[in-house]
C-alpha positions as CSV (number, residue, x, y, z in Angstrom):
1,X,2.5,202.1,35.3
2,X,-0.3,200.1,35.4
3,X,-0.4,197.0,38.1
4,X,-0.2,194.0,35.4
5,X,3.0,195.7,33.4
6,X,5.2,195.6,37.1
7,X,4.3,192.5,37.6
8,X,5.0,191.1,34.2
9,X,8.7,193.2,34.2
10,X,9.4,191.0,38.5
11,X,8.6,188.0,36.5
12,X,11.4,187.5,34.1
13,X,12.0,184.0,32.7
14,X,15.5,183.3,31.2
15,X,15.2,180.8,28.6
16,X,18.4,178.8,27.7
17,X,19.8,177.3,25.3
18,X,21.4,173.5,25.7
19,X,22.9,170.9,22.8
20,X,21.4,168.0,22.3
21,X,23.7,166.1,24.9
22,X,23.0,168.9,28.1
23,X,19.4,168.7,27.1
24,X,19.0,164.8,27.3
25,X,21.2,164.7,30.5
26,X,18.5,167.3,32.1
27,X,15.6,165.2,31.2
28,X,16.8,162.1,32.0
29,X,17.4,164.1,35.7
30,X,13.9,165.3,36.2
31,X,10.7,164.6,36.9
32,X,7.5,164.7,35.1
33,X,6.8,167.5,35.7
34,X,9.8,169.5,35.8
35,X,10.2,167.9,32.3
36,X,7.4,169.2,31.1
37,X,8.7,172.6,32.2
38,X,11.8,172.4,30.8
39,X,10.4,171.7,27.6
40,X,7.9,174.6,27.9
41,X,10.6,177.1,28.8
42,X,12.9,176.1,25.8
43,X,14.2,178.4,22.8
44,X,15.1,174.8,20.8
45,X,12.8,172.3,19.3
46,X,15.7,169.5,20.0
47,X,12.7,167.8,22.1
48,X,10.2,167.4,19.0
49,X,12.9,165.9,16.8
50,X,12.7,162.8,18.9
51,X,9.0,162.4,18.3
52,X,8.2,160.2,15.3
53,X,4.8,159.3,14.3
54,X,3.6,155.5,14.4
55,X,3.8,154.8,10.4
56,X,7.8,156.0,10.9
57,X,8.3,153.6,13.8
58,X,6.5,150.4,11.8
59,X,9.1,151.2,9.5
60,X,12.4,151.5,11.3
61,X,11.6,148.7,13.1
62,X,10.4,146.6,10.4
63,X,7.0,145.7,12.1
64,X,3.2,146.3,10.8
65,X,1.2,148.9,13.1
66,X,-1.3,146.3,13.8
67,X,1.8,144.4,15.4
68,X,3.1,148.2,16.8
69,X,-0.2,148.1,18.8
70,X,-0.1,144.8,20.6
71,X,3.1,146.1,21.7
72,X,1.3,149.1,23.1
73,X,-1.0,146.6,25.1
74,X,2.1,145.3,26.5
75,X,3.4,148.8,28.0
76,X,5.2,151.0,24.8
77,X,4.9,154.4,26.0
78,X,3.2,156.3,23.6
79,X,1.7,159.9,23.0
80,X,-2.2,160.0,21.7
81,X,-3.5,163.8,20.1
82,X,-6.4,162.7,18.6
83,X,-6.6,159.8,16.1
84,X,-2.8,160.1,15.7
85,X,0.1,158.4,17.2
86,X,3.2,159.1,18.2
87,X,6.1,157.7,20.1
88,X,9.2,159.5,21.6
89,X,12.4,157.4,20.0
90,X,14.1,157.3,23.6
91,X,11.1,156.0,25.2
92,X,10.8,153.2,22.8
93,X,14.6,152.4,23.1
94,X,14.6,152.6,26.5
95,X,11.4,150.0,26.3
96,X,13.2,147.9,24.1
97,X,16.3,147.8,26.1
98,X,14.1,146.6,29.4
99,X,12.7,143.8,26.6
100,X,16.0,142.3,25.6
101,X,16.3,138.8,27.2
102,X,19.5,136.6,27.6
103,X,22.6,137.7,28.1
């Protein structure tokens, strides 16, 4: 048996499968970087379902991208690949949650 086929079979990741609600929990428990790990290691594309492009955001919030942008300026996390843009829906409400005023 050749040395990079032993090594392959001692590493064994399990890869597990979590709703919606265990997977959120998790995140919300970890760091960066474990989040990012978590994500890598997972059977479900739960994750990607919260990602929504920035033409679907202008929308549900009734806003104009130009307006979406400022925001941006102002600290809404985003995710750049490219030209595109996209924003994770619990980031934004969680943003929009530490923007409410009054009380």
């Amino acid at each position: 048996m050749r040395l990079k086929e032993r090594r392959r079979r001692k590493i064994k990741r399990k890869a597990v499968n979590l709703n919606k609600k265990e997977t959120d929990e998790l995140l919300k428990n970890l760091g960066k970087e474990d989040r990012i790990r978590t994500v890598e290691n997972s059977t479900s594309n739960q994750v990607l379902k919260d990602i929504i492009t920035e033409e679907a955001l202008s929308k549900i919030l009734d806003i104009k991208k130009e307006t979406l942008r400022d925001h941006r300026k102002k600290g809404l996390p985003y995710i750049k690949l490219g030209n595109k843009t996209y924003f994770s829906q619990k980031s934004v409400y969680i943003w929009l949650l530490k923007q409410e005023k009054g009380g």
